[in-house]
Backbone as CSV, one residue per row, in Angstrom:
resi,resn,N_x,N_y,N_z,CA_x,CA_y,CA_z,C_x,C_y,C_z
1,UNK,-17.010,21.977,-10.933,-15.702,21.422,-10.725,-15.380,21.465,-9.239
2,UNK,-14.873,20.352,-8.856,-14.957,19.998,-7.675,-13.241,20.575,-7.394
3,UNK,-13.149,21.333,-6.182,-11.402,21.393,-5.634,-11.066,20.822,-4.683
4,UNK,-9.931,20.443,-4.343,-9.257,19.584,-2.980,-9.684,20.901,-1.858
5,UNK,-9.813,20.107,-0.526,-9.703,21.212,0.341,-8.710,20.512,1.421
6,UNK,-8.127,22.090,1.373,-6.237,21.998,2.332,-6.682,21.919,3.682
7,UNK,-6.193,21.465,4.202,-6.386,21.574,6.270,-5.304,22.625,6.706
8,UNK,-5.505,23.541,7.304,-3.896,24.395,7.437,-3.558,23.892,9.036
9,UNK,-3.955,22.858,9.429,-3.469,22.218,10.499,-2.248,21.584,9.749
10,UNK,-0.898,21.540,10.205,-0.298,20.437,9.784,0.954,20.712,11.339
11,UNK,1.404,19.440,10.641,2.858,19.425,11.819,4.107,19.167,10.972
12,UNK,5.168,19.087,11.836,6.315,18.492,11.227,7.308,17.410,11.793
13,UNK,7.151,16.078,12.448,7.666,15.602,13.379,9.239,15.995,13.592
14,UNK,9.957,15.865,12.262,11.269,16.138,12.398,11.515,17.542,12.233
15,UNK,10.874,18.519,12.783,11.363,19.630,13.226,11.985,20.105,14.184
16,UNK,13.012,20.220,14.258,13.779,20.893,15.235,13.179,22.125,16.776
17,UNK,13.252,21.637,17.613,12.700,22.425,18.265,13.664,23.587,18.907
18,UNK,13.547,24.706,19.213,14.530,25.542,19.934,15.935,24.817,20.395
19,UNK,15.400,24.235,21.027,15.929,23.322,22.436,17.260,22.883,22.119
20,UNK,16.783,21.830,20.515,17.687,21.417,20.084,18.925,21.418,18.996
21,UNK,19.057,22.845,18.863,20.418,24.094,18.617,19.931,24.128,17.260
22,UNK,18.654,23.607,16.753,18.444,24.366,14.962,18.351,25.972,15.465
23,UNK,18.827,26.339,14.192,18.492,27.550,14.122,17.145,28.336,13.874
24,UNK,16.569,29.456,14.230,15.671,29.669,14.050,15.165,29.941,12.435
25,UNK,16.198,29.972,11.581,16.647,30.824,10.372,16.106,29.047,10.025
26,UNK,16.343,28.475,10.146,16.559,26.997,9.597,15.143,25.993,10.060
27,UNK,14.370,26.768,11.528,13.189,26.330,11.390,12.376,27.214,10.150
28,UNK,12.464,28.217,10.173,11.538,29.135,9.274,11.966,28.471,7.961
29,UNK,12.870,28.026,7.290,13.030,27.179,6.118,12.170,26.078,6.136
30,UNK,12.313,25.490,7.080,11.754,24.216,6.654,10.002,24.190,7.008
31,UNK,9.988,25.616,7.928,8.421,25.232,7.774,7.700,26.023,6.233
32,UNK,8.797,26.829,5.366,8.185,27.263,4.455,8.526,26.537,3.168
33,UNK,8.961,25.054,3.514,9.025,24.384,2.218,8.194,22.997,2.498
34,UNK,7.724,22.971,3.971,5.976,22.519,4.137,5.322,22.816,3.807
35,UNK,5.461,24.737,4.044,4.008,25.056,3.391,4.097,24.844,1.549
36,UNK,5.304,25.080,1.144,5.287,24.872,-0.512,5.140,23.614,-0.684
37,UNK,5.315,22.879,-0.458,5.169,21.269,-0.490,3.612,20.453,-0.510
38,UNK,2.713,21.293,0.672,1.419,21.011,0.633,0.729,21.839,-0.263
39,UNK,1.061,23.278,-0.713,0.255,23.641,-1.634,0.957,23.028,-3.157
40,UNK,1.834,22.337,-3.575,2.085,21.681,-4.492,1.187,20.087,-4.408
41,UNK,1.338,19.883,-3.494,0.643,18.533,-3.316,-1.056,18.510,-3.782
42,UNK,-1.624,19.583,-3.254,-2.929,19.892,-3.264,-3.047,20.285,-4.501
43,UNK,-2.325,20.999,-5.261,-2.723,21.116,-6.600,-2.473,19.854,-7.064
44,UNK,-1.985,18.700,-6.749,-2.559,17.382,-7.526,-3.928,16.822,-7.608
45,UNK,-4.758,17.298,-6.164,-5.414,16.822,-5.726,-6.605,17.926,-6.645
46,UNK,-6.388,18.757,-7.517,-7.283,19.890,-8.313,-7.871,19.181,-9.089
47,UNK,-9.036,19.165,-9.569,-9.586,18.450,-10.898,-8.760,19.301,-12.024
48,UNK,-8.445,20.554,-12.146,-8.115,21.610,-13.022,-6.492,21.121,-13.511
49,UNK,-5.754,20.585,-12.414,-4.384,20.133,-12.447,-4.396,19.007,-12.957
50,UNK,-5.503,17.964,-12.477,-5.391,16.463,-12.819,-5.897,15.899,-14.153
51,UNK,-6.659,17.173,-14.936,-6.529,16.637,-16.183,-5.906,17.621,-17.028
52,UNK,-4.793,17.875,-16.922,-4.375,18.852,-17.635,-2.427,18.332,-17.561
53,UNK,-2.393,17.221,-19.096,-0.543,17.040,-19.260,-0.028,18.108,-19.411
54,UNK,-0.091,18.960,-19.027,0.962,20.225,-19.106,1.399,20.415,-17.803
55,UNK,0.224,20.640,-17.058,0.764,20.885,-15.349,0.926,19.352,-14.855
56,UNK,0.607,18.389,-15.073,1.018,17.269,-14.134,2.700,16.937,-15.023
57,UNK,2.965,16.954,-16.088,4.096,17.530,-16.428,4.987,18.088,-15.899
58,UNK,4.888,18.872,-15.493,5.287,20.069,-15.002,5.543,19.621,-13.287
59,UNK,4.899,19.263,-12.273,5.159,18.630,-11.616,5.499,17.389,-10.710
60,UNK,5.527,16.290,-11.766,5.850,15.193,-11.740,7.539,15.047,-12.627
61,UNK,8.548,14.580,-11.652,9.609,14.156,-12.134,9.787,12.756,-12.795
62,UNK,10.343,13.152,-13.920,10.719,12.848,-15.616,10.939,11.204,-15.086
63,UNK,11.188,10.627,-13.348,11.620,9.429,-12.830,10.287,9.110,-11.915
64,UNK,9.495,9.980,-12.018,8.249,9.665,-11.484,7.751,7.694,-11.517
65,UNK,7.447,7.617,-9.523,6.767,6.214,-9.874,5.916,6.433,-8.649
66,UNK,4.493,5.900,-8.921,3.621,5.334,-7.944,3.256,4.042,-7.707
67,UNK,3.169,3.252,-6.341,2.640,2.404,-5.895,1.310,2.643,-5.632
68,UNK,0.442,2.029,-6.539,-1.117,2.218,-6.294,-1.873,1.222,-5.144
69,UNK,-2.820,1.717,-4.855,-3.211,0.838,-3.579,-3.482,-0.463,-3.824
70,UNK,-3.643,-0.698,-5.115,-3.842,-2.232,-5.817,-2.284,-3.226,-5.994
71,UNK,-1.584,-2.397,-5.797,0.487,-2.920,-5.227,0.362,-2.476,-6.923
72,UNK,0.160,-1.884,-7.886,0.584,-1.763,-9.398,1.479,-0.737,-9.298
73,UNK,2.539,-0.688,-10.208,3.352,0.495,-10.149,3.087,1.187,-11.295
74,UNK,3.369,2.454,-11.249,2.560,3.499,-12.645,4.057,3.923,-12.830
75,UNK,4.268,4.615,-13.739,5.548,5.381,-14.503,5.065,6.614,-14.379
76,UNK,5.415,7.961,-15.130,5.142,8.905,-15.388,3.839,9.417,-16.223
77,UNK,4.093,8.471,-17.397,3.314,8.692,-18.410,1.732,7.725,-18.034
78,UNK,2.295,6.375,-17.318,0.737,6.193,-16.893,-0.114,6.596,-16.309
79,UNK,0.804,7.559,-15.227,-0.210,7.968,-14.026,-0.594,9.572,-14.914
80,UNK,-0.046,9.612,-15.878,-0.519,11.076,-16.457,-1.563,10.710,-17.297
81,UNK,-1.672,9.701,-18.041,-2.811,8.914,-19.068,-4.563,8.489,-17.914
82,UNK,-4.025,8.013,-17.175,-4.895,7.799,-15.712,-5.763,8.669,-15.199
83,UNK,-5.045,10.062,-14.737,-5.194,11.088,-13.839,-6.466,12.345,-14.982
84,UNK,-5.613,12.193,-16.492,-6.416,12.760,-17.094,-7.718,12.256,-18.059
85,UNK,-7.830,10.785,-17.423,-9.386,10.300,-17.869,-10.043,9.437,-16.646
86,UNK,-9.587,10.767,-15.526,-10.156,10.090,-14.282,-11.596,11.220,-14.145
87,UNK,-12.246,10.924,-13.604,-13.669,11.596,-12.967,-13.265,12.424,-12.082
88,UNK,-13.874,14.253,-12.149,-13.515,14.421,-10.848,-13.873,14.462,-9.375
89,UNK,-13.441,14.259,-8.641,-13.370,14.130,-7.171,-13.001,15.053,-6.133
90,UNK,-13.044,15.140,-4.511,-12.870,15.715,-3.560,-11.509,14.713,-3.351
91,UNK,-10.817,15.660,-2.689,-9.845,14.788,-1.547,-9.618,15.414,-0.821
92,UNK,-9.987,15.758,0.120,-9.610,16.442,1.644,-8.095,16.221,2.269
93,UNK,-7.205,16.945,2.312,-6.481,16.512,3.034,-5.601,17.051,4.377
94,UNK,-5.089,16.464,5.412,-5.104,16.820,6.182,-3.625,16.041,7.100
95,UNK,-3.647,16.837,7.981,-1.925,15.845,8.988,-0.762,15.808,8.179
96,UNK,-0.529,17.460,7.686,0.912,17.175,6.803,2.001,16.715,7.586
97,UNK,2.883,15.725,7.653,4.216,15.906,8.171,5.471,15.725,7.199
98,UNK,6.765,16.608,7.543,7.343,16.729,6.488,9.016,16.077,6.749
99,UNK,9.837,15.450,6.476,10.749,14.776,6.806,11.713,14.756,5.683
100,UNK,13.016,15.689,6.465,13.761,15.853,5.224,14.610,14.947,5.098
101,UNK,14.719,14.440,3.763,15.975,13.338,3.688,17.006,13.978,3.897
102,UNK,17.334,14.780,2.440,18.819,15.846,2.205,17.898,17.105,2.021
103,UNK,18.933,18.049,1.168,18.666,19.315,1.148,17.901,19.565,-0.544
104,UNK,18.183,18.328,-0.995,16.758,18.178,-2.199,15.773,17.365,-2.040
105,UNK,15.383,16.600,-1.194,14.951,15.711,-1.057,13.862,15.690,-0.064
106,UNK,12.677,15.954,-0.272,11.521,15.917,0.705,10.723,14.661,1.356
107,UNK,10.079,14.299,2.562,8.926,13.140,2.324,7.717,14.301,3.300
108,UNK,6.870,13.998,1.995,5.399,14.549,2.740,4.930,13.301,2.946
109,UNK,4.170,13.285,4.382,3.383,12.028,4.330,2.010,12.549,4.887
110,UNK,0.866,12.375,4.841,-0.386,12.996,4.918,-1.965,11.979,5.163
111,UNK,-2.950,12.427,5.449,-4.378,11.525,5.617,-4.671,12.122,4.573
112,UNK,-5.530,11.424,3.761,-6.201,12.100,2.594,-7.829,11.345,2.272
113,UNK,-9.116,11.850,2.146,-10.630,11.225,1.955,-10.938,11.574,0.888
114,UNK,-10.579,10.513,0.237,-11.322,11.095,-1.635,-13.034,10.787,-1.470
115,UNK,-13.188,11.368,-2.509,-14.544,11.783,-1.799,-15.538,12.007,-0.573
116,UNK,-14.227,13.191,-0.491,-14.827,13.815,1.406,-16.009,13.914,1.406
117,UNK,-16.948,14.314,0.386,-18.104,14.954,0.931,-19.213,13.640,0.661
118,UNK,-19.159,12.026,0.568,-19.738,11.238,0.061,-19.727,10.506,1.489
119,UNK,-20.428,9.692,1.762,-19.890,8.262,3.105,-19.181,7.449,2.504
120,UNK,-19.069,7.144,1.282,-18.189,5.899,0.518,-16.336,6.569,0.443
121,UNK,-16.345,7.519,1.126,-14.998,8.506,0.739,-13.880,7.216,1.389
122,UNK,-12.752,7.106,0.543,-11.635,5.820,0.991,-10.978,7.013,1.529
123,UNK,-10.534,6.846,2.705,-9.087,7.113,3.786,-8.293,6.045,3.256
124,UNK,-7.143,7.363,3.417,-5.642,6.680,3.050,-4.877,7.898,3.324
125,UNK,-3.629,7.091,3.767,-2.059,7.449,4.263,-1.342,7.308,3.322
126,UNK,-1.109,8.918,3.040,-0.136,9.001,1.270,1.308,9.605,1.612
127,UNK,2.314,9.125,0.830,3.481,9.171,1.117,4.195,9.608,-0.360
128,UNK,4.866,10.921,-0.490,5.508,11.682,-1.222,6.530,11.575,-1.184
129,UNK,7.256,11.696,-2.293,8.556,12.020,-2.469,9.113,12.971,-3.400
130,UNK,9.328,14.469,-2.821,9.758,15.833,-3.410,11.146,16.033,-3.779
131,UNK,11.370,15.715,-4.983,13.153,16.557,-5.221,13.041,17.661,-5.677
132,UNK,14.010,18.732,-5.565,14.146,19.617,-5.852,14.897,19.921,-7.162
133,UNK,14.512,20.913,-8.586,14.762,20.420,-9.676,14.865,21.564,-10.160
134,UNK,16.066,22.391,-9.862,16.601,23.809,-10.588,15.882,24.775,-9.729
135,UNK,15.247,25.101,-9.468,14.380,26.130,-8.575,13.061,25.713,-8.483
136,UNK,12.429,24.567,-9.017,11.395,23.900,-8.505,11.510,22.578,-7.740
137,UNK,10.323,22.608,-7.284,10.076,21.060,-7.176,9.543,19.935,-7.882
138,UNK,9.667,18.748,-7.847,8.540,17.894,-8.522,8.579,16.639,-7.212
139,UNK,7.791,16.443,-7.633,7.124,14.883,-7.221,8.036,13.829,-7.368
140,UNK,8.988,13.013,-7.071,9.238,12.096,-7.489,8.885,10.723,-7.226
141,UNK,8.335,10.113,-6.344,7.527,8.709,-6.000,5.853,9.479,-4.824
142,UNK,5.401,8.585,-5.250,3.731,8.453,-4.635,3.105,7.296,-4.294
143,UNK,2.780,7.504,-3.157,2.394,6.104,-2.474,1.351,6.457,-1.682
144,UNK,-0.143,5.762,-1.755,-1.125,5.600,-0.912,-1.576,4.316,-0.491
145,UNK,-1.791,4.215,0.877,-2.044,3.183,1.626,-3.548,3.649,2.211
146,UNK,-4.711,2.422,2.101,-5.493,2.572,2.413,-6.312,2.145,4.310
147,UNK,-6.357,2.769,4.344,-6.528,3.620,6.370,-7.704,1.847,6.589
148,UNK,-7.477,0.881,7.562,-8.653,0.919,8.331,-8.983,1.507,9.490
């Protein structure tokens, strides 16, 4: 069984720097709901997560939609029917940046090489959308664009 592998390089463009009167209390928030954000993300990217409706359940919101690189849009239940009679794969990913809408509302946007360890591996620029949902998170839109 193949696992995603995390890059612990990441950035955050819209992070506040000293400079510009965030608080320090308020950078340390937001860089620790990057780091929860990419290790939620990466467990999509698990073979162990991706065929298993309980955990993609579990983190995919009930309003869940993806734009697939083919322009198709998936619902909840397709991309869960999909994900768990998909083959598994590598996806490397890497260049988190994190951009807060509101104070539920996340965008991860990221590089990602499914099948990193192959030469045929597709690059693509994936774009998240995290709400926050009682004391978790979920997923709520997914979007990958494929890199030339």
């Amino acid at each position: 069984m193949k696992t995603a592998k995390k890059s612990t390089k990441f950035s955050s463009k819209r992070l506040p720097t000293a400079n510009s009167g965030a608080s320090v209390e308020y950078q340390t928030r937001h860089m620790e709901i990057l780091e929860l954000l990419i290790g939620l993300e990466t467990k999509l990217h698990s073979y162990n997560v991706r065929s298993s409706i309980e955990k993609l359940k579990l983190l995919l919101s009930d309003e869940y939609m993806e734009i697939g690189a083919s322009g198709k849009i998936y619902n909840k239940k397709e991309t869960i029917d999909l994900l768990v009679s998909s083959k598994p794969y590598e996806i490397a990913a890497t260049d988190f940046t994190l951009n807060q809408l509101s104070s539920e509302l996340m965008q991860l946007i990221y590089r990602a090489n499914d099948n990193a360890n192959s030469k045929t591996g597709r690059k693509t620029i994936r774009n998240s959308l995290w709400k926050k949902n009682g004391d978790d998170w979920q997923m709520l839109f997914h979007q990958g664009t494929i890199e030339h």
